[in-house]
C-alpha positions in Angstrom: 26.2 -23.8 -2.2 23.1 -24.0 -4.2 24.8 -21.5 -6.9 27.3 -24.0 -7.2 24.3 -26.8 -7.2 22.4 -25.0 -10.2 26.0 -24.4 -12.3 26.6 -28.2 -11.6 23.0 -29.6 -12.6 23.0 -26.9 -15.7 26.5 -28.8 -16.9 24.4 -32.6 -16.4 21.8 -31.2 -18.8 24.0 -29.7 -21.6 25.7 -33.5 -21.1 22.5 -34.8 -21.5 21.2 -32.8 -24.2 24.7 -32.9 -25.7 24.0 -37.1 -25.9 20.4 -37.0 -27.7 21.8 -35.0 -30.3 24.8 -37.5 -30.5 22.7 -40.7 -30.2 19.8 -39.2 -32.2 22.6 -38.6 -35.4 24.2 -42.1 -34.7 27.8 -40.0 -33.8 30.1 -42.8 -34.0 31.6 -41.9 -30.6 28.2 -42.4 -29.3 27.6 -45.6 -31.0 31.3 -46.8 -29.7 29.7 -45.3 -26.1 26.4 -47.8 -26.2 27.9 -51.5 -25.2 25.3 -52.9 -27.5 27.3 -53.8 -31.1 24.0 -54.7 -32.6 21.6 -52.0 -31.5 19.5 -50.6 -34.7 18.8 -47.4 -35.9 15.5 -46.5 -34.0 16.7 -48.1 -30.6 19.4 -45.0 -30.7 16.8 -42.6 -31.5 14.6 -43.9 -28.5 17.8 -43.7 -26.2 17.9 -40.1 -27.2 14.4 -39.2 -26.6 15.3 -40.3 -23.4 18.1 -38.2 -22.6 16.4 -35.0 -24.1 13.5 -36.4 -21.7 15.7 -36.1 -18.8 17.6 -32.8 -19.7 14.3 -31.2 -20.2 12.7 -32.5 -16.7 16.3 -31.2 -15.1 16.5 -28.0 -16.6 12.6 -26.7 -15.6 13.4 -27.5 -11.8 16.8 -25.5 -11.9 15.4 -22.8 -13.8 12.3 -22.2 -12.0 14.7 -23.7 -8.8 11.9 -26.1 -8.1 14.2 -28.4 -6.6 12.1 -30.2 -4.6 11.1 -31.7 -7.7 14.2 -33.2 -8.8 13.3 -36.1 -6.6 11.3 -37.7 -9.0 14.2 -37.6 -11.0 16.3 -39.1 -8.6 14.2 -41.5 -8.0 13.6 -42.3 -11.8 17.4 -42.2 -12.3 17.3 -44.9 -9.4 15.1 -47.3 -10.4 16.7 -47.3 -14.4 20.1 -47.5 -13.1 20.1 -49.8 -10.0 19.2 -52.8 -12.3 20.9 -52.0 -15.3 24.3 -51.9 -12.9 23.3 -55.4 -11.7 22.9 -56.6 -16.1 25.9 -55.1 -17.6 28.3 -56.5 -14.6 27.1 -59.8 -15.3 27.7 -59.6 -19.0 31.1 -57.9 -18.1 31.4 -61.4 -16.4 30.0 -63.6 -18.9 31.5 -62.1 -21.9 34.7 -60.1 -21.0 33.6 -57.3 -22.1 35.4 -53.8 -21.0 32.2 -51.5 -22.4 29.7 -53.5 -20.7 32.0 -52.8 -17.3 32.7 -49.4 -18.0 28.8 -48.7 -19.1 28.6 -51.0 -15.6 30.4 -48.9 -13.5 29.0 -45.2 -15.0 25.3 -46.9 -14.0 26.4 -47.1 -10.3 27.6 -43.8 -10.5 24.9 -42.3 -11.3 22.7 -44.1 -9.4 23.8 -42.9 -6.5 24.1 -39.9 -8.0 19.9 -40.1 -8.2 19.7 -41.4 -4.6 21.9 -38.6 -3.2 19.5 -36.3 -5.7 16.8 -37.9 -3.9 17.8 -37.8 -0.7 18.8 -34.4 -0.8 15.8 -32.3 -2.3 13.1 -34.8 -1.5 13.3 -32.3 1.8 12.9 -29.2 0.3 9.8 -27.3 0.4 7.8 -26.4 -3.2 7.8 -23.0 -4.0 4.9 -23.6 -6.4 1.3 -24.3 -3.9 -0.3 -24.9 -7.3 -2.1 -28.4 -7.4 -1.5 -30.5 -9.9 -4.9 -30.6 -12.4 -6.9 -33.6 -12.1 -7.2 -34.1 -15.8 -3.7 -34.2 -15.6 -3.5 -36.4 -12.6 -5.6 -38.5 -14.5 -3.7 -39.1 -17.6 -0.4 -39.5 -15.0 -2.5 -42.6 -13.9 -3.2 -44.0 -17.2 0.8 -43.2 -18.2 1.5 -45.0 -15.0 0.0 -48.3 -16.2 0.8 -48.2 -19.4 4.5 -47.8 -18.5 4.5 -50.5 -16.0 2.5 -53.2 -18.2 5.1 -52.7 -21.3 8.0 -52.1 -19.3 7.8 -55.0 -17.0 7.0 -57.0 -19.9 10.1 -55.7 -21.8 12.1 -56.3 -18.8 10.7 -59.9 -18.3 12.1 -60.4 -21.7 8.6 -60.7 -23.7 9.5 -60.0 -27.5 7.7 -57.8 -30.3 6.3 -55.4 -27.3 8.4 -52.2 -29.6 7.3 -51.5 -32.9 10.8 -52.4 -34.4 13.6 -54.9 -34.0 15.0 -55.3 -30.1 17.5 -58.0 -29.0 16.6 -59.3 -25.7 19.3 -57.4 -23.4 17.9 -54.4 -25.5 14.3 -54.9 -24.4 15.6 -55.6 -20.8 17.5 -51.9 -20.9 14.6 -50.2 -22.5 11.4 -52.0 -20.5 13.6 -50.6 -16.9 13.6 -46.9 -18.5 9.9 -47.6 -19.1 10.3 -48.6 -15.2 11.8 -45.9 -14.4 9.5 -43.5 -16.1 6.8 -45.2 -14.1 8.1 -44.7 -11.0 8.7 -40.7 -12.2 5.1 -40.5 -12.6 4.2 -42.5 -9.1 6.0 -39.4 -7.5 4.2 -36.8 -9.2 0.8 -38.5 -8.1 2.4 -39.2 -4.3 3.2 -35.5 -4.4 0.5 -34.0 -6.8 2.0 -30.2 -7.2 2.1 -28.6 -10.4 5.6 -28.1 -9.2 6.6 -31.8 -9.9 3.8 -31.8 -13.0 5.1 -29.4 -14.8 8.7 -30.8 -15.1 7.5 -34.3 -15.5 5.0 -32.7 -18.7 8.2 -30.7 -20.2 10.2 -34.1 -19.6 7.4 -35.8 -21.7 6.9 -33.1 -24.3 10.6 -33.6 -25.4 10.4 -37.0 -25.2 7.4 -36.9 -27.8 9.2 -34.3 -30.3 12.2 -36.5 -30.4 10.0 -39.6 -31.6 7.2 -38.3 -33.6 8.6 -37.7 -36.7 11.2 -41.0 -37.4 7.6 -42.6 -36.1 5.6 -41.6 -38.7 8.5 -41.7 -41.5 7.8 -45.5 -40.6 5.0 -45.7 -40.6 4.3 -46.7 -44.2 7.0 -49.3 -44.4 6.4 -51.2 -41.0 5.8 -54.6 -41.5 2.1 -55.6 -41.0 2.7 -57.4 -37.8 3.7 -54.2 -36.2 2.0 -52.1 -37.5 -0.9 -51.4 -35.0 1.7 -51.4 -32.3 3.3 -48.4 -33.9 0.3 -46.6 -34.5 -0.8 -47.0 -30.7 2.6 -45.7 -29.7 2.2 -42.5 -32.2 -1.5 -41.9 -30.9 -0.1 -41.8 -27.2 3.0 -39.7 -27.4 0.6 -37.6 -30.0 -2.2 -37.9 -27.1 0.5 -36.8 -24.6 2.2 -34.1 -26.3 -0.9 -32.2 -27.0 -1.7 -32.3 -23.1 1.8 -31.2 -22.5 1.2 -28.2 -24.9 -2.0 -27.3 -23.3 -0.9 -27.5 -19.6 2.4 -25.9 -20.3 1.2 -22.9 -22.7 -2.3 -22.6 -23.2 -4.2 -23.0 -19.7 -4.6 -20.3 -17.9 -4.1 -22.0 -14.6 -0.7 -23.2 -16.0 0.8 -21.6 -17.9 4.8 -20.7 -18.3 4.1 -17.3 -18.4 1.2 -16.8 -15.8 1.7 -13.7 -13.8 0.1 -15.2 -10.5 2.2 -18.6 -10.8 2.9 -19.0 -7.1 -0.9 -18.7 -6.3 -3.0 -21.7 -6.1 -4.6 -23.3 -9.3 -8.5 -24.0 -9.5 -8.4 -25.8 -13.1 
């Protein structure tokens, strides 16, 4: 059963990852796929840092078969897809249009996809005793806010909150993956194991490599208005890469290749 489990949730991240490559190039059968006609250049880029985001997150809990920790990611793929369901049915309805129900009806799917992912490991014990570090608790807490104050703003419909062009049902779509994110990191404080930190800091480190560089080719071009907003938004996922790094490959307490890694961690 759980061989069959690992094959099956190794095929959702080679979809997954198979998607950020698509939406990060602007394939045309991945712009055809997005029910948004009039979504921009960088809004596909972000939508693939999000699916590298979640392959990555996947892929550590079924390779070190942490999956206890795939209920944060459940749970994430919960709160992002619940609502999102609920937005593209009703512009289905308003508009007639088949993508928004088809994109409509893949949300519900894999929402319950996450609450049957969540419901199913959130009983499993970690294998990994390791605590997660409080530094690293810490800057969960500050992501935790930060995601909550510009998600809910986005998905309250508050303009200008990105540092490029969004329609409105664009910065509804992206402020509940904000959301979502939020409520991934929540979990990992709820349940502070390195176990669940370490997935969530892979999750975030491919996130970041997806964004920094088409960031800072901006950069120099952004209009002044945005401009501080972008260079907030490069400082944090700069800020939160590094700590990824660190955690993942340099501490001692941490680290991939640690010898001791189901022992418990002092740092």
């Amino acid at each position: 059963m759980v061989r069959y489990f690992r094959v099956f949730m190794l095929a959702v991240c080679a979809v997954q990852v198979f998607l950020a490559a698509a939406f990060f190039v602007q394939a045309p059968f991945a712009v055809r796929l997005w029910p948004l006609s009039y979504t921009n250049q960088m809004a596909f880029i972000f939508i693939a840092s999000i699916f590298a985001a979640a392959a990555v997150s996947t892929l550590w809990c079924v390779v070190t078969k942490e999956y206890a920790a795939l209920a944060g990611i459940g749970l994430d793929y919960i709160v992002i897809l619940v609502p999102l369901s609920v937005l593209f049915f009703q512009m289905a309805a308003r508009t007639r249009s088949a993508p928004a129900a088809n994109f409509a009806a893949a949300c519900v799917v894999g929402a319950l996809f996450g609450l049957g992912l969540f419901l199913w490991s959130r009983r499993i014990p970690a294998r990994d005793p390791r605590p997660t570090p409080k530094f690293v608790r810490g800057a969960f807490l500050f992501f935790v806010i930060a995601l909550l104050i510009v998600g809910g703003q986005m998905a309250l419909k508050a303009p200008n909150v990105l540092p490029w062009n969004v329609t409105t049902e664009g910065g509804i779509i992206y402020g509940w993956m904000f959301l979502g994110a939020a409520a991934y990191f929540v979990y990992g404080l709820l349940r502070p194991g390195w176990y669940n930190a370490a997935g969530q800091l892979a999750g975030f480190l491919a996130y970041d490599l997806v964004l920094i560089v088409p960031f800072l080719q901006r950069l120099p071009t952004i209009a002044p208005d945005r401009r501080w907003s972008l260079i907030i938004y490069i400082v944090v996922i700069v800020l939160s890469g590094l700590l990824a790094i660190y955690y993942l490959f340099f501490n001692p307490a941490t680290r991939l290749w640690r010898a001791d890694r189901l022992s418990p961690a002092a740092t």
